[in-house]
RODO-2510 file (C-alpha; in nm, 4 decimals, decimal comma):
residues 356
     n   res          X          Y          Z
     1     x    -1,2657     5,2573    -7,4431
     2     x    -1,1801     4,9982    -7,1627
     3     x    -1,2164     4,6373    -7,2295
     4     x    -1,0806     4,5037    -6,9468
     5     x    -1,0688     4,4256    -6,6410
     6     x    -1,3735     4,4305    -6,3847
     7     x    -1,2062     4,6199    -6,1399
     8     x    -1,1000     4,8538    -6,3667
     9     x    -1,3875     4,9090    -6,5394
    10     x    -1,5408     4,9670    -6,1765
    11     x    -1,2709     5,2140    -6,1219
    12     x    -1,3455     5,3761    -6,5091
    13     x    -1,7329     5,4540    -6,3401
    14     x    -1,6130     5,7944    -6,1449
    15     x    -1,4737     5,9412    -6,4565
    16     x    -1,7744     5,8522    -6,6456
    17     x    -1,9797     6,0193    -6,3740
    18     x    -1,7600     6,3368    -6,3479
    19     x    -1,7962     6,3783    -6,6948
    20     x    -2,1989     6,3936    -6,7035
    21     x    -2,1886     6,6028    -6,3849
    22     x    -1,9632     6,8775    -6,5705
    23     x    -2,1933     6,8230    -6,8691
    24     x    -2,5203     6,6596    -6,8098
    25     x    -2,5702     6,6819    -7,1836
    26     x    -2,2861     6,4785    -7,3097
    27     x    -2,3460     6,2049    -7,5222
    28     x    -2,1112     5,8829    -7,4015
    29     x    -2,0508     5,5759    -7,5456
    30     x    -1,8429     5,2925    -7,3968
    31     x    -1,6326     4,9974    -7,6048
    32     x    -1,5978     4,7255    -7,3244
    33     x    -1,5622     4,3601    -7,2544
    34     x    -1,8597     4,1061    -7,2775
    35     x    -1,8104     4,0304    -6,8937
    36     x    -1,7287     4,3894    -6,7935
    37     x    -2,0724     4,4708    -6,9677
    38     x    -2,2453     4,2059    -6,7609
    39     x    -2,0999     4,4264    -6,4194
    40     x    -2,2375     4,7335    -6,5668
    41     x    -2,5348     4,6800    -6,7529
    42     x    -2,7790     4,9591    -6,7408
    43     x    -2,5166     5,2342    -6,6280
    44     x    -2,7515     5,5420    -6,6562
    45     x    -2,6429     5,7811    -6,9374
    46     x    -2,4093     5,5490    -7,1637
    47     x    -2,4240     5,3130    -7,4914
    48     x    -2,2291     5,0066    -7,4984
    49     x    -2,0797     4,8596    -7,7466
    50     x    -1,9522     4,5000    -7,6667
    51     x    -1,5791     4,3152    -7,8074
    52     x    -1,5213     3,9913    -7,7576
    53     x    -1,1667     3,9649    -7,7662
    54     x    -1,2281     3,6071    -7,8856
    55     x    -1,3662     3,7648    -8,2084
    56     x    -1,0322     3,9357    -8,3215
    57     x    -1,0037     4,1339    -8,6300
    58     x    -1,3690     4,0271    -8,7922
    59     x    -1,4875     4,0965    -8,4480
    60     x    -1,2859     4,4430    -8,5003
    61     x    -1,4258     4,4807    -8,8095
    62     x    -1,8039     4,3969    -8,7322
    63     x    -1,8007     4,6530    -8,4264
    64     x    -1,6576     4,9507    -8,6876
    65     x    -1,9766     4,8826    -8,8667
    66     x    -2,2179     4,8654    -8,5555
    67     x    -2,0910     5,1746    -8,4417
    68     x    -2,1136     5,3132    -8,7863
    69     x    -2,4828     5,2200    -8,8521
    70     x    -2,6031     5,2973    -8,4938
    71     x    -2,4592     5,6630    -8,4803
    72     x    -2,5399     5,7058    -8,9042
    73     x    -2,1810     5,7228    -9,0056
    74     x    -2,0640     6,0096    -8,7629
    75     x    -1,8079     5,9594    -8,5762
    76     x    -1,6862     6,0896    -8,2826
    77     x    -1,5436     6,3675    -8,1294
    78     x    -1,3307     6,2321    -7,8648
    79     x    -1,2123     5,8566    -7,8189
    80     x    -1,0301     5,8161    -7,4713
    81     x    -0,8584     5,5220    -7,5355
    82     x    -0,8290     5,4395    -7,1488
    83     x    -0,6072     5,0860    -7,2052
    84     x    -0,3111     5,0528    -7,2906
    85     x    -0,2852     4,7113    -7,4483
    86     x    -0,1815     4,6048    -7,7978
    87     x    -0,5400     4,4512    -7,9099
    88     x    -0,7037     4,7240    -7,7923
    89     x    -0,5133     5,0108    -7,9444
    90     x    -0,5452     4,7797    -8,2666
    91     x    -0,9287     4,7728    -8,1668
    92     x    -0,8735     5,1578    -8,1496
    93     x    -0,8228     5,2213    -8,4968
    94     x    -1,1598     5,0603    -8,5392
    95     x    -1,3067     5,3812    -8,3855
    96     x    -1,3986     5,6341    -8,6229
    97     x    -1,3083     5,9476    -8,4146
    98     x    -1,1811     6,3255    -8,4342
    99     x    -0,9518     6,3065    -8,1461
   100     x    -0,7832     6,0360    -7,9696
   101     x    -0,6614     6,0711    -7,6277
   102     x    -0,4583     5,8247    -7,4492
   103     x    -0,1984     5,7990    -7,1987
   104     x     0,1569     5,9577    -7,1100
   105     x     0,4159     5,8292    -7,2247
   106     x     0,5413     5,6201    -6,8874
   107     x     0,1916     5,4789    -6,8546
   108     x     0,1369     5,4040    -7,2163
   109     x     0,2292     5,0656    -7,2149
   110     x     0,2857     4,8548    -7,5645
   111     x     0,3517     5,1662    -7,8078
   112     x     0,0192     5,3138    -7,7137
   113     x     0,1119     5,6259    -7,8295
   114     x     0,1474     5,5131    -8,1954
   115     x    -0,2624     5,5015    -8,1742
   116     x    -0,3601     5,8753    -8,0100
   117     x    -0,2847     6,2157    -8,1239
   118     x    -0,2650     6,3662    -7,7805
   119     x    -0,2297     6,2576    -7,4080
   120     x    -0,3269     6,3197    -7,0942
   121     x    -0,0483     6,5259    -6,8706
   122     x     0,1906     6,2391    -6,6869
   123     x     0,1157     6,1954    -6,3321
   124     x     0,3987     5,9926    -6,1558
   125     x     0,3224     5,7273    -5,9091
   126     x    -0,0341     5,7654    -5,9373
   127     x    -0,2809     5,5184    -5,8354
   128     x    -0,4562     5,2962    -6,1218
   129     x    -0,7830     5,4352    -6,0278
   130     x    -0,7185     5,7853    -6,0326
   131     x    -0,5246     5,7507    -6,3878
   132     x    -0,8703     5,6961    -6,5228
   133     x    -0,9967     6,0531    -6,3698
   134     x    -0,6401     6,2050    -6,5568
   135     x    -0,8295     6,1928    -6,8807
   136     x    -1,1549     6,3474    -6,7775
   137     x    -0,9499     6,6284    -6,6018
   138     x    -0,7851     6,6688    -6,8792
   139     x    -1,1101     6,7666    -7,0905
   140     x    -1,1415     7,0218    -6,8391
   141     x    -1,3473     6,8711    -6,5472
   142     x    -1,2882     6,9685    -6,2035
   143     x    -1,5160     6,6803    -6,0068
   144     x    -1,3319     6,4708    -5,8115
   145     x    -1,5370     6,3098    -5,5277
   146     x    -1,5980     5,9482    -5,6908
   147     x    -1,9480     5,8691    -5,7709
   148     x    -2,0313     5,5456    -5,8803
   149     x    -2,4248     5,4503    -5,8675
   150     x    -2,4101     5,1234    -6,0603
   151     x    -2,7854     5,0028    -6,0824
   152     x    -2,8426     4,5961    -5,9891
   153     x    -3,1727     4,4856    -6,1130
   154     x    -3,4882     4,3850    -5,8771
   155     x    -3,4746     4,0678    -5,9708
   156     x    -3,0976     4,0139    -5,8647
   157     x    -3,1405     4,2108    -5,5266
   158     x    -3,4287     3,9670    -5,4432
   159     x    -3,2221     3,6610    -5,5457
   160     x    -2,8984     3,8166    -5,3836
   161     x    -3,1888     3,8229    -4,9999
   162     x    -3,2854     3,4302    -5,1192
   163     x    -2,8916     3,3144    -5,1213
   164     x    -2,8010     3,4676    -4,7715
   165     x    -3,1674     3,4273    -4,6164
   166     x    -3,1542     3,3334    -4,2442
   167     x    -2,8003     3,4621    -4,1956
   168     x    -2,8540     3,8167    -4,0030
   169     x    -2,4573     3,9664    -4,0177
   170     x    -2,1557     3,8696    -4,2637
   171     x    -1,9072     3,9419    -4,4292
   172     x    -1,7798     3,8395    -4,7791
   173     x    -1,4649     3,6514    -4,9261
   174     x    -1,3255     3,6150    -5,2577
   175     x    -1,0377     3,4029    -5,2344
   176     x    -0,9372     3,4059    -5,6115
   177     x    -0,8122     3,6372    -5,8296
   178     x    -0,8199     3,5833    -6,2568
   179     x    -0,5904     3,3457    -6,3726
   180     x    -0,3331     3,5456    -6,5257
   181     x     0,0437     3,3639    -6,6121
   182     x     0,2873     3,4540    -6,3741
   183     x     0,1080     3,6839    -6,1628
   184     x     0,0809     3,5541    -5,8333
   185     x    -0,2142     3,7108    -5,6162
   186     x    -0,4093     3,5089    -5,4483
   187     x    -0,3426     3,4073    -5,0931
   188     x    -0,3413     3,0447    -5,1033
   189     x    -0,2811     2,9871    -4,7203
   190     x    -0,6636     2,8076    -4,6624
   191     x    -0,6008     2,7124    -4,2913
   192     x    -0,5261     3,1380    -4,2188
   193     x    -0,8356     3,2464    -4,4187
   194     x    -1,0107     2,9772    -4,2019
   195     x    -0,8717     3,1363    -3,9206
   196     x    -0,9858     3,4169    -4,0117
   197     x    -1,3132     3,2997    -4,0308
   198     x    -1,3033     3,1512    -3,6885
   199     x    -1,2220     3,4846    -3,5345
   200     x    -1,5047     3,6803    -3,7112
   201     x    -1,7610     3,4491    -3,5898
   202     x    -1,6663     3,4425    -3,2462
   203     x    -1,5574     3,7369    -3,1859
   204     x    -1,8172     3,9597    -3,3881
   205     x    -2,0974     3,7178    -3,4775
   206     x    -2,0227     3,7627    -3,8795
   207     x    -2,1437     3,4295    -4,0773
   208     x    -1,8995     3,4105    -4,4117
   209     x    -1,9853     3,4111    -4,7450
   210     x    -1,7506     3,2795    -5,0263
   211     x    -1,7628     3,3946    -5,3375
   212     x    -1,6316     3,3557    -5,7045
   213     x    -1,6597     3,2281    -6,0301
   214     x    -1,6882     2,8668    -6,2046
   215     x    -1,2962     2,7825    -6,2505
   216     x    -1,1825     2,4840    -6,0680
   217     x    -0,9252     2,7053    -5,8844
   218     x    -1,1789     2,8706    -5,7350
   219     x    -1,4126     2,5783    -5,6484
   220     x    -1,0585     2,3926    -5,5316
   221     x    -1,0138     2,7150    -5,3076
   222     x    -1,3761     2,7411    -5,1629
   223     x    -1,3614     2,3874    -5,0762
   224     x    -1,0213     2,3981    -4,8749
   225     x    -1,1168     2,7080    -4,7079
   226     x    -1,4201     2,5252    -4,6096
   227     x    -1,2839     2,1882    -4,4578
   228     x    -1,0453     2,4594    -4,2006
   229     x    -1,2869     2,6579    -4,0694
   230     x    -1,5184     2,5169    -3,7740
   231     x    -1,7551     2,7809    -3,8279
   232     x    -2,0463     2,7185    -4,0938
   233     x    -1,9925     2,8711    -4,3940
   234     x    -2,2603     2,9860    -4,6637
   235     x    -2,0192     2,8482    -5,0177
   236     x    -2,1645     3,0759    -5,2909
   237     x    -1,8619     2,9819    -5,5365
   238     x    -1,9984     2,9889    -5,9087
   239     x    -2,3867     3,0457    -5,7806
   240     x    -2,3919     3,4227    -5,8482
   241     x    -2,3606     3,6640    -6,2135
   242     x    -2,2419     3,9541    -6,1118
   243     x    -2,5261     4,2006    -6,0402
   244     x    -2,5897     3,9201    -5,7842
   245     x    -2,2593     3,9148    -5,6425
   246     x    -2,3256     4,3652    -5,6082
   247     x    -2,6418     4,3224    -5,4279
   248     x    -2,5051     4,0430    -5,2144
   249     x    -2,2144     4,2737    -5,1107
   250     x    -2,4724     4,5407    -5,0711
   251     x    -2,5894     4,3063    -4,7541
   252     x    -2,2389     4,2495    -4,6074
   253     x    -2,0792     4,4134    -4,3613
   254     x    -1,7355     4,4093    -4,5153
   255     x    -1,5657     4,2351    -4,8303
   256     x    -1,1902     4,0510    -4,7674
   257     x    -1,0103     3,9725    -5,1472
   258     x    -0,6856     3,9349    -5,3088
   259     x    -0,5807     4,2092    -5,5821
   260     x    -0,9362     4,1152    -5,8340
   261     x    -1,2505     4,2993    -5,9202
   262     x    -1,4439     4,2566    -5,6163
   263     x    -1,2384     4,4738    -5,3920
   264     x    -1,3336     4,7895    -5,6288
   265     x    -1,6659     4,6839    -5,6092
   266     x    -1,7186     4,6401    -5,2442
   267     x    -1,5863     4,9894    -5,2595
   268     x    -1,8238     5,1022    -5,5554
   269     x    -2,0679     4,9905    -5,2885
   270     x    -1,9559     5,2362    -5,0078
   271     x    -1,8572     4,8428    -4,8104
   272     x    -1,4929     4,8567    -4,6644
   273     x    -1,2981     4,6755    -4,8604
   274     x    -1,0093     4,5010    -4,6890
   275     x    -0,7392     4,4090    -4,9564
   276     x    -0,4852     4,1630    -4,9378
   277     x    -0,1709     4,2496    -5,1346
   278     x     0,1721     4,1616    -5,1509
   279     x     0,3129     4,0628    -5,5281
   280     x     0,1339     4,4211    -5,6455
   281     x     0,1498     4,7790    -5,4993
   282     x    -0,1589     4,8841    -5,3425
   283     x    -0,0387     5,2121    -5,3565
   284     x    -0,0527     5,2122    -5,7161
   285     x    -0,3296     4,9311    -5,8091
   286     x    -0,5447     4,8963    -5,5221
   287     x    -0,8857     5,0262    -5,4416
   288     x    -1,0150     5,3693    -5,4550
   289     x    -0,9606     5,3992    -5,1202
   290     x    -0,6491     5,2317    -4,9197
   291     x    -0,7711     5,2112    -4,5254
   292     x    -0,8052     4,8967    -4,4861
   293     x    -0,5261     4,7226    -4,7077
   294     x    -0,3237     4,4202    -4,6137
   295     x     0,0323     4,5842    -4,7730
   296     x     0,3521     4,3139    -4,7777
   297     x     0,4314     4,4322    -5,1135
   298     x     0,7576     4,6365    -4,9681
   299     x     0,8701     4,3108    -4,7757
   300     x     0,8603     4,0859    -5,0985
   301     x     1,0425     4,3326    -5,3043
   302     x     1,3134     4,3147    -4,9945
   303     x     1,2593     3,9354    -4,9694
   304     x     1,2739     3,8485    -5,3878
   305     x     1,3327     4,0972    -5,5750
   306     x     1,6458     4,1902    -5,3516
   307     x     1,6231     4,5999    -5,3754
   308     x     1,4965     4,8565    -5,1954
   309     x     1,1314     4,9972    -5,2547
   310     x     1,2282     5,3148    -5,3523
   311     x     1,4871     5,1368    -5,6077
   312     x     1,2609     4,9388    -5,8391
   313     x     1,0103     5,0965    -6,0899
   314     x     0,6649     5,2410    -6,0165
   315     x     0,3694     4,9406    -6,0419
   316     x     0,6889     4,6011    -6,0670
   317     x     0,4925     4,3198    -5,9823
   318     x     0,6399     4,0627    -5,7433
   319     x     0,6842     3,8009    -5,9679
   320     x     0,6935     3,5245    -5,7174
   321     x     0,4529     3,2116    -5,6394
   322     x     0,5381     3,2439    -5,2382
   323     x     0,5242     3,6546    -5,2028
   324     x     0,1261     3,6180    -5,0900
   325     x     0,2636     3,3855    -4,7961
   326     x     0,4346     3,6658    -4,6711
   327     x     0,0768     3,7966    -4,5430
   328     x    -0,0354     3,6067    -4,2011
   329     x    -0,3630     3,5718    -4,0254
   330     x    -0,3307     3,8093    -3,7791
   331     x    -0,2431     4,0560    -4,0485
   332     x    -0,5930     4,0285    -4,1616
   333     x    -0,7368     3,9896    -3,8190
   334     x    -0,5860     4,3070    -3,7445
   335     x    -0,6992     4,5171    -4,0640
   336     x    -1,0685     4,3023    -3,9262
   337     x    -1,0976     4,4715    -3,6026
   338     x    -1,0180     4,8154    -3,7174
   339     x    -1,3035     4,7649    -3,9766
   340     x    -1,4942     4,6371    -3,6632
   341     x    -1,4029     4,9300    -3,4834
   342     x    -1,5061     5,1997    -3,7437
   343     x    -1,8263     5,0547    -3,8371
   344     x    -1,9566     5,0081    -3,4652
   345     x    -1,9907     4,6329    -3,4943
   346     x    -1,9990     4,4816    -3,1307
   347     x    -1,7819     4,2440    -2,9926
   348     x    -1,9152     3,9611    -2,8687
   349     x    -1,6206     3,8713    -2,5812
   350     x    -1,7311     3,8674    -2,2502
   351     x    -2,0968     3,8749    -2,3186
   352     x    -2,3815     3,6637    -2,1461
   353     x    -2,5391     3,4025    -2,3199
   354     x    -2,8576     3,2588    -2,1763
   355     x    -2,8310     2,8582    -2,3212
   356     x    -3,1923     2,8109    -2,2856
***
């Protein structure tokens, strides 16, 4: 069980694969999200059952008896309850089950461990991503190169080739992280990210793509980013689901976000995946694989939270609204060219243009 959020549920895929590798027999079943279903949709090998959070305890109750009827009132024999979060150890309980695995107790977060009857070993300092491997490890696997395979539909490949027709090399930015209260991760500094822009154009030839969702933040961010940059920019803010938004990274050349779901799933896509953080740990929640990160997160826990990194708990969040300032455009520009560099993409300095 993992409700929540796309990029963990993008991260969740490895474990799930791992598992049917060890035991291409297994039976697996998956309680998520109504928009984390969307994302994965088709994952070979697993039911889904959706919960709509906004459905609360009759939603609770309605899922018990889906679950009940589809699998003819067996349960179980393993639940890994993979969240630790009130509603969805409440949601938990819901589960008819044998066993029910959940976390250690310093990552079992809101009295988890009042739900499960057993947990997986503790594993200090570990990465978010890897947590979710813990449990399968735990039922004895031993796979641990990350597999992912999440299948996008014809129809929103061809759609994805439509959006970005005409545009031969680019790269993709989602400026906006979820709305979440008090947790500050976007990088609202619209004149850099234009910048940014700027220098991939000229200097590699990459066209830029903006993504996100329907929120105004998001449209307010596309828009800003938009009237900074002198370069044209293809503005696919709130014009893709999110199969389309997979195959359209599957045509990119790299993907630049905040801290938010698609950074794991440029990643889930073998794309680098060049993540700006600084009010989070990337060490502990960023993607699968850390080349490429943006990381001010040690200078705002100097700058605000007034301690040194080694001082302040594993995961503390930078609570601050100016900590993503603290990142500059030639931070990215830098983390740019060594993607540039690594992937073979030519520079376009010094080269010959015939104007005819």
């Amino acid at each position: 069980m993992r409700l929540s959020a796309l990029g963990d549920v993008c991260n969740l895929v490895p474990a799930v694969r791992a598992l049917q590798k060890q035991q291409p027999s297994i039976n697996i079943s998956w309680v998520i999200g109504r928009a984390e279903y969307n994302l994965l949709a088709g994952l070979e090998g697993v039911d889904f059952f959706i919960y709509d959070k906004k459905t609360g305890l009759k939603g609770m109750r309605a899922l018990r008896k889906e679950i009940m009827a589809k699998r003819n009132d067996k349960p179980f024999d393993i639940l890994l309850h993979m969240q630790a979060a009130l509603r969805s150890s409440v949601l938990s309980r819901f589960i008819p089950t044998k066993r029910r695995i959940g976390f250690d107790a310093q990552r079992a977060k809101d009295n988890q461990g009042w739900f499960v009857n057993e947990y997986i070993p503790a594993n200090p300092k570990s990465r978010v991503c890897h947590g979710f491997m813990d449990f399968v490890y735990y039922l004895g696997v031993n796979n641990t190169e990350p597999e992912w395979a999440i299948p996008v539909p014809e129809v929103d490949q061809i759609t994805a080739k439509q959006l970005v027709v005409g545009i031969e090399k680019y790269l993709v930015i989602s400026p906006c992280a979820s709305v979440r209260k008090r947790n500050w991760r976007n990088w609202e500094d619209f004149a850099g990210m234009a910048t940014v822009i700027d220098y991939a154009k000229q200097t590699y030839g990459l066209s830029t793509v903006l993504v996100g969702g329907q929120t105004e933040l998001e449209k307010n961010a596309t828009e800003q980013i938009i009237k900074f940059a002198q370069s044209k920019v293809l503005n696919l803010t709130g014009k893709t689901n999110l199969k389309t938004l997979l195959a359209v990274i599957d045509g990119a050349e790299l993907v630049i976000a905040p801290d938010s779901g698609p950074i794991h799933m440029a990643v889930a896509r073998n794309k680098p995946a060049l993540g700006l953080y600084a009010t989070t740990n990337p060490e502990r929640g960023g993607p699968w694989f850390n080349t490429y990160v943006v990381n001010r997160y040690p200078d705002a826990v100097a700058k605000y939270l007034k301690q040194p990194l080694e001082a302040i708990a594993w995961g503390k969040r930078v609570r601050h609204p100016d900590a993503m300032g603290l990142i500059t455009p030639q931070d990215v520009i830098e983390k740019l060219d060594c993607i540039a560099s690594a992937q073979g993409l030519t520079t376009l300095k010094g080269l010959q243009f015939n104007e005819s």
